[in-house]
One Martini backbone bead per residue (centre of mass of N, CA, C, O) as a GRO file, in nm:
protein
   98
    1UNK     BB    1   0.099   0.036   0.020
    2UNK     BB    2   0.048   0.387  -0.055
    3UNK     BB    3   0.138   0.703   0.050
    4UNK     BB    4  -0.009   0.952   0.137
    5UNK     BB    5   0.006   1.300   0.012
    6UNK     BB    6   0.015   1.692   0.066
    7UNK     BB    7   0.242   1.686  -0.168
    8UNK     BB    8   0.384   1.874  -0.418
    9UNK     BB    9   0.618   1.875  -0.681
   10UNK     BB   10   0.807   2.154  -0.872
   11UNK     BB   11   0.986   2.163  -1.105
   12UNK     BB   12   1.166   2.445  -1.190
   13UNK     BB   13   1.239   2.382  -1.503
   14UNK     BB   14   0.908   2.370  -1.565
   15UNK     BB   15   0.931   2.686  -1.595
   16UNK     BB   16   0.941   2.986  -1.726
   17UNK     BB   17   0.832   3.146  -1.461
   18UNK     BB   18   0.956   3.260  -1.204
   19UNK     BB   19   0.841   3.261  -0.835
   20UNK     BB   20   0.754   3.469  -0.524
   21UNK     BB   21   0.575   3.284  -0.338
   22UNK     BB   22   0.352   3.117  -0.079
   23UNK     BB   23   0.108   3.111  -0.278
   24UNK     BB   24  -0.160   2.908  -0.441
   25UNK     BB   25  -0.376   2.822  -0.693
   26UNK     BB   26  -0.637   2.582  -0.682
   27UNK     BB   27  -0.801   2.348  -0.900
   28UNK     BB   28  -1.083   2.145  -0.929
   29UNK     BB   29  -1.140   2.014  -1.258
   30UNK     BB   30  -1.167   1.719  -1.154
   31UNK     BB   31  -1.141   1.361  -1.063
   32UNK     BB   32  -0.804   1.399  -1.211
   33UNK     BB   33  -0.769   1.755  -1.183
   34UNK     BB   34  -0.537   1.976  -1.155
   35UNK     BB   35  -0.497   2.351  -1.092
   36UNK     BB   36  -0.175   2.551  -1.114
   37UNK     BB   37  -0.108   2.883  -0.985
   38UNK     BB   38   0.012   3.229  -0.952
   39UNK     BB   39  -0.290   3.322  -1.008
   40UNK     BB   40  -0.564   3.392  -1.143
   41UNK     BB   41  -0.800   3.214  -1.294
   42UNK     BB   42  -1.136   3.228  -1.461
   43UNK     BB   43  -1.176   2.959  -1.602
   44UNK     BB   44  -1.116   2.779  -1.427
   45UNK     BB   45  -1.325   2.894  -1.203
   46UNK     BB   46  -1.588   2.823  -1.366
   47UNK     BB   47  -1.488   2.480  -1.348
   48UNK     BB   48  -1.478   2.452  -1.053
   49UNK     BB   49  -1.523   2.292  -0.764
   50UNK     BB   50  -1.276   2.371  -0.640
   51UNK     BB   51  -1.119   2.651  -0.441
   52UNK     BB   52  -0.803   2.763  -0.359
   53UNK     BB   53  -0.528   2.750  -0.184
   54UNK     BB   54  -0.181   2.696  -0.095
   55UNK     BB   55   0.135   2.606   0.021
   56UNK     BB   56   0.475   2.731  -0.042
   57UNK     BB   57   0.775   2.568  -0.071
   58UNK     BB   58   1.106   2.643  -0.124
   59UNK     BB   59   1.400   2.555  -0.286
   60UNK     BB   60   1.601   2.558  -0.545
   61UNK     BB   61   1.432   2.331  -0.759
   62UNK     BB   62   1.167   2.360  -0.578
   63UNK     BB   63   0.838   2.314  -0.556
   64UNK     BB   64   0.610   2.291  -0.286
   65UNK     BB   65   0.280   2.192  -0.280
   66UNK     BB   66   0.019   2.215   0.043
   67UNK     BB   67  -0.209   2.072   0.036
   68UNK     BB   68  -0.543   2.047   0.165
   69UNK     BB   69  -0.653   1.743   0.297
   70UNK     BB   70  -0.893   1.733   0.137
   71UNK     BB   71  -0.762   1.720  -0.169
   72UNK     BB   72  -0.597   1.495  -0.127
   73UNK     BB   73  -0.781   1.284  -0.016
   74UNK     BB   74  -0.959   1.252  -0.268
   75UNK     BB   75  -0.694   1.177  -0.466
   76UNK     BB   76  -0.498   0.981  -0.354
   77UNK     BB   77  -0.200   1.092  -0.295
   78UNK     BB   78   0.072   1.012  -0.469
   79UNK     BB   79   0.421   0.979  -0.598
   80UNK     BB   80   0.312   0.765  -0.850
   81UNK     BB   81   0.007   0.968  -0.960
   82UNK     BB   82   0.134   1.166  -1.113
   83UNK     BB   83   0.151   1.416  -1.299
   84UNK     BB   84   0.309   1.720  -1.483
   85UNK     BB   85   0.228   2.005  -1.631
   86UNK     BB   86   0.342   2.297  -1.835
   87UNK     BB   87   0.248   2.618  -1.918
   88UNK     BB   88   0.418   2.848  -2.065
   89UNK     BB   89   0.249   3.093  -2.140
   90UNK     BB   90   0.084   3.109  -1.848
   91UNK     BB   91   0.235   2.950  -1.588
   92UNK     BB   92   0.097   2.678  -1.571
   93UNK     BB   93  -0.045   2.397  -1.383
   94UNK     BB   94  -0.103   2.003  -1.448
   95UNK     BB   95  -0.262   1.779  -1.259
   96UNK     BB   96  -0.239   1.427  -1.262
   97UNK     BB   97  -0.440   1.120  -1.215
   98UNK     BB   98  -0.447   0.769  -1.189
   0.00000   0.00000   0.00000
């Protein structure tokens, strides 16, 4: 049985443009989709069935992102069940949830 957390890491080389903030706005797109932006998106936000905050910590090559509870508990994530893009564009980030 795999350990669920409600941590997510996003490498620092995956983002077009680095950012120094304390939170994330986070977007339950579906019952398989986060979307995590550093600003708001209103097309998410009109999309998602749940929204708020998250805390992030950096590390020197990336970004940790600590869902709050209600919200790992629901994806039942684990380290190994995760995938992860980013929008260069947008500079906006997609986890997946297998």
């Amino acid at each position: 049985m795999k350990m669920e957390t409600n941590e997510i890491e996003i490498p620092k080389d995956m983002l077009a443009r680095k950012t120094k903030l304390k939170s994330v706005r986070v977007y339950a797109l579906s019952h398989h989709t986060l979307g995590i932006s550093f600003k708001s998106v209103p097309e998410w936000s009109k999309r998602s069935f749940w929204e708020g905050e998250a805390k992030v910590n950096e590390t020197s090559d990336s970004y940790i992102v600590i869902l709050p509870k209600k919200v790992s508990g629901f994806y039942s994530i684990t380290p190994d069940n995760i995938g992860i893009s980013v929008s260069p564009k947008s500079n906006t980030i997609q986890i997946d949830f297998e």
